[in-house]
FILUM-196770 format. One record per residue: residue number from 0; residue in three letters; x, y, z of N, C-alpha, C, O in turn. Coordinates in Angstrom, 1 decimal. Layout:
REM FILUM-196770
NODE   num   residu     n.c1     n.c2     n.c3    ca.c1    ca.c2    ca.c3     c.c1     c.c2     c.c3     o.c1     o.c2     o.c3
NODE   NUM      ALA        X        Y        Z        X        Y        Z        X        Y        Z        X        Y        Z
...
REM end
This chain:
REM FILUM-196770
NODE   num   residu     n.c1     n.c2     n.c3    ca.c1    ca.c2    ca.c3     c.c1     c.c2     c.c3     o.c1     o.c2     o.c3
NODE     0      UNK    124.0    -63.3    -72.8    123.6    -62.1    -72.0    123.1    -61.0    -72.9    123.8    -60.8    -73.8
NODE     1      UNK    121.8    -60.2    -72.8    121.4    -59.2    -73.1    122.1    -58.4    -73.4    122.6    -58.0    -72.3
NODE     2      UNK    122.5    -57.7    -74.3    123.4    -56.1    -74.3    122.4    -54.9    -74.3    121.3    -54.8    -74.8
NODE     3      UNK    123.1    -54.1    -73.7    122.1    -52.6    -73.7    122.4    -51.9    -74.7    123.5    -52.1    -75.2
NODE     4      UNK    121.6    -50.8    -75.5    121.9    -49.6    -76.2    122.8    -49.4    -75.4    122.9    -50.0    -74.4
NODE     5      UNK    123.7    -48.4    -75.9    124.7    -47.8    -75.5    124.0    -46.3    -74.7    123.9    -45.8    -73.5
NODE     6      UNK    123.7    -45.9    -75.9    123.2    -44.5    -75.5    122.1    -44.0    -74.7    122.1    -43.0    -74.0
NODE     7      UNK    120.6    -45.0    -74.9    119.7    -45.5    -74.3    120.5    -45.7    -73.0    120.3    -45.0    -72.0
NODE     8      UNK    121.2    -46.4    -72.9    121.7    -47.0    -71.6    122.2    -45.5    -70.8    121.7    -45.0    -69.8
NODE     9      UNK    123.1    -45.1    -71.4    123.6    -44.1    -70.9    123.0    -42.7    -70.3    123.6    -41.9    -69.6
NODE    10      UNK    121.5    -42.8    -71.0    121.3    -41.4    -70.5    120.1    -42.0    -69.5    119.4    -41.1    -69.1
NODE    11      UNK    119.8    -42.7    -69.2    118.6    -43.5    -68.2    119.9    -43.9    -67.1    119.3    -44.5    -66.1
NODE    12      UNK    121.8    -43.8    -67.0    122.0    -44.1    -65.7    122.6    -42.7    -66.0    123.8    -42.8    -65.7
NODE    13      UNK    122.5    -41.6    -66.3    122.7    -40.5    -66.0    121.3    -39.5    -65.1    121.3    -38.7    -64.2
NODE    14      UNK    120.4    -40.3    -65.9    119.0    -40.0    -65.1    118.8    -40.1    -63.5    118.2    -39.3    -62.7
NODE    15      UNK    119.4    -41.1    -63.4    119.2    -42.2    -62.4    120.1    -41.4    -61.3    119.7    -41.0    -60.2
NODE    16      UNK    121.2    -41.4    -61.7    122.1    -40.4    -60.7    122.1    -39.2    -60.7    122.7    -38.8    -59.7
NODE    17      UNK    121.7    -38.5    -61.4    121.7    -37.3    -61.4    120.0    -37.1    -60.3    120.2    -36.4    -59.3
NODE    18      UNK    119.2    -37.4    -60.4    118.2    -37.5    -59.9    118.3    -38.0    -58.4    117.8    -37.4    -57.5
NODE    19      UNK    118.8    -38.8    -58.2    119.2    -39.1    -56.5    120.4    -38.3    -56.1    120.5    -38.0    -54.9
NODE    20      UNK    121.3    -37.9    -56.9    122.2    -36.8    -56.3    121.5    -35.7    -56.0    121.4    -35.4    -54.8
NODE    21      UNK    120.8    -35.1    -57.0    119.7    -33.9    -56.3    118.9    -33.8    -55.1    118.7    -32.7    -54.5
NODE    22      UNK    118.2    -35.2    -54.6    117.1    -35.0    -53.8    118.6    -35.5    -52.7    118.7    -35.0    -51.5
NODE    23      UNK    119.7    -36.4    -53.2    120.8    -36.3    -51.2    120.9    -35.0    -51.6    120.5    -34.4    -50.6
NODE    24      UNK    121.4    -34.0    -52.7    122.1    -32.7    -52.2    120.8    -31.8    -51.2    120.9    -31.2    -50.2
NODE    25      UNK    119.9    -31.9    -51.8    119.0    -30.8    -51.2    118.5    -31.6    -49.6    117.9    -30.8    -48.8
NODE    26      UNK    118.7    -32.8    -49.2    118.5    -33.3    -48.4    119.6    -32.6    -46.9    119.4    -31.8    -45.9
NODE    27      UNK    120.9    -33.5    -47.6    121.9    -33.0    -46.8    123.1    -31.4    -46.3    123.7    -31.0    -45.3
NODE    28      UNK    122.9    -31.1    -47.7    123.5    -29.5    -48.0    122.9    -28.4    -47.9    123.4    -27.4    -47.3
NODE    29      UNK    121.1    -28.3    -48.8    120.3    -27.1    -48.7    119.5    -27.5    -47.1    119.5    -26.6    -46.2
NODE    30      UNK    118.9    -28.7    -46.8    118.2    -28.4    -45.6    117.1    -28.7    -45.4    116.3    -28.5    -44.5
NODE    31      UNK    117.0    -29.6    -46.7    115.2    -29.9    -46.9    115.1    -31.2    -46.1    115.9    -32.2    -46.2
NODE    32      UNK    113.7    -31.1    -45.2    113.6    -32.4    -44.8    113.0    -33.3    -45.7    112.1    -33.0    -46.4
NODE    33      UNK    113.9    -34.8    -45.6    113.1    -35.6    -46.5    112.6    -37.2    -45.6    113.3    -37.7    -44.6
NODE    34      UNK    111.6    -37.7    -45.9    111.2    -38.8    -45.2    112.7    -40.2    -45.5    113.7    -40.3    -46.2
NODE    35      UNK    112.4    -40.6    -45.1    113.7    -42.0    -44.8    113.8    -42.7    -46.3    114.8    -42.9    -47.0
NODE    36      UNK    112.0    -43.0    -46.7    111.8    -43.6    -47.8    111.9    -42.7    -49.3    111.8    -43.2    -50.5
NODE    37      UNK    112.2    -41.6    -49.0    112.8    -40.9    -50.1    114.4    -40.6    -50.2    115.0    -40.1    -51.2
NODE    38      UNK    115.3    -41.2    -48.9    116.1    -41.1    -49.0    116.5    -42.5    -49.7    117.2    -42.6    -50.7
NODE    39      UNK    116.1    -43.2    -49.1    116.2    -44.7    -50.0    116.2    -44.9    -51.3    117.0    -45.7    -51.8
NODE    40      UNK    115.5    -44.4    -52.0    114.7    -44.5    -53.0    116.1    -43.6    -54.0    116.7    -43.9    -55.0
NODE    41      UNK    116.2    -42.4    -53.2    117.7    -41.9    -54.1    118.9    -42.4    -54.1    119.9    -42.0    -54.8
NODE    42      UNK    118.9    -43.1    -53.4    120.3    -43.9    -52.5    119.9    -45.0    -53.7    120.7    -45.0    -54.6
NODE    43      UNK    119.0    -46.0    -53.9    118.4    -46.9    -54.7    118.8    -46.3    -56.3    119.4    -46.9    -57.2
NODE    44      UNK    118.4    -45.3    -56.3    118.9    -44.4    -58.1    120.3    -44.4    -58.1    121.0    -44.7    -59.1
NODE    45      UNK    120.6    -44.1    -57.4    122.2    -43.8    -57.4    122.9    -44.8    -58.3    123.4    -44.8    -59.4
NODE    46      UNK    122.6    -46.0    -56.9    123.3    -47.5    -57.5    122.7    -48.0    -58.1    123.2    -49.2    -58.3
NODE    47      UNK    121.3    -47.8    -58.8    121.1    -48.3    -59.7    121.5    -47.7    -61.3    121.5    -48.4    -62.4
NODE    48      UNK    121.9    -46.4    -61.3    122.8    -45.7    -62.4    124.2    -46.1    -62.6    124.8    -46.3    -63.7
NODE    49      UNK    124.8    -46.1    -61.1    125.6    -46.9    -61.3    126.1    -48.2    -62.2    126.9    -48.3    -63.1
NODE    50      UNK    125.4    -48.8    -61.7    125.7    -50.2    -62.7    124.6    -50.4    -63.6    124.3    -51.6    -63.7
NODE    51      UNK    123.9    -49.6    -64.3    124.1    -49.4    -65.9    124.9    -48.9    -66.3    125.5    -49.3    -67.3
NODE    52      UNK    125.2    -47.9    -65.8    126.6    -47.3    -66.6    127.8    -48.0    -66.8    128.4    -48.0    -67.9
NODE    53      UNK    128.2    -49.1    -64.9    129.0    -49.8    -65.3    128.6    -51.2    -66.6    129.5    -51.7    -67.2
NODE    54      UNK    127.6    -51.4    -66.7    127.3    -52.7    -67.7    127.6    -52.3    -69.1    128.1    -53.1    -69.9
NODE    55      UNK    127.2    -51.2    -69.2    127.5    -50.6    -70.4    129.0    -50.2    -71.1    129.4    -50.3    -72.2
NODE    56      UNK    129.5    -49.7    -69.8    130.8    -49.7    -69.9    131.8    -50.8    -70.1    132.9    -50.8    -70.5
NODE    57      UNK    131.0    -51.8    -69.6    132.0    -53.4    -69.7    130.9    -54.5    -70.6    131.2    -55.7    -70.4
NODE    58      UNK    130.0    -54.4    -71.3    129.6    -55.0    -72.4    130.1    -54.9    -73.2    130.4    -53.8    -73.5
NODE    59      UNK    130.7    -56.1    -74.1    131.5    -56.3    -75.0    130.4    -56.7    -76.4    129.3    -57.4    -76.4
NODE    60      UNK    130.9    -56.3    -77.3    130.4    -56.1    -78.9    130.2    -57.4    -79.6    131.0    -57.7    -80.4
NODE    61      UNK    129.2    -58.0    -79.4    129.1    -59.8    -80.0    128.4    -59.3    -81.2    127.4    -58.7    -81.0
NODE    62      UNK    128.8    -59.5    -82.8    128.2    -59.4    -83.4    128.1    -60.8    -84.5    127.3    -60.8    -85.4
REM end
């Protein structure tokens, strides 16, 4: 199995969620309308930061 950078990894699923947290916060909290497919698409970031972070988190060190 492929191993990720660590750090590489980490700031592309910080990206990833932090970036779909923003467009649900401003969607659901501030008020902005957003089309269906932009809600998807952050909902899609979300869990896709998710589990880099988790892979990263549970990749083990084969050297």
């Amino acid at each position: 199995m492929k191993t990720r950078n660590p750090l590489f990894g980490g700031i592309i699923a910080a990206i990833m969620i932090g970036f779909g947290s923003w467009r649900l916060y401003n969607h659901f909290v501030v008020g902005l309308e957003l089309e269906t497919w932009r809600l998807l698409i952050a909902g899609a970031a979300i869990v896709y930061g998710i589990f880099v972070g988790y892979n990263i988190l549970t990749q083990k060190n084969e050297k």
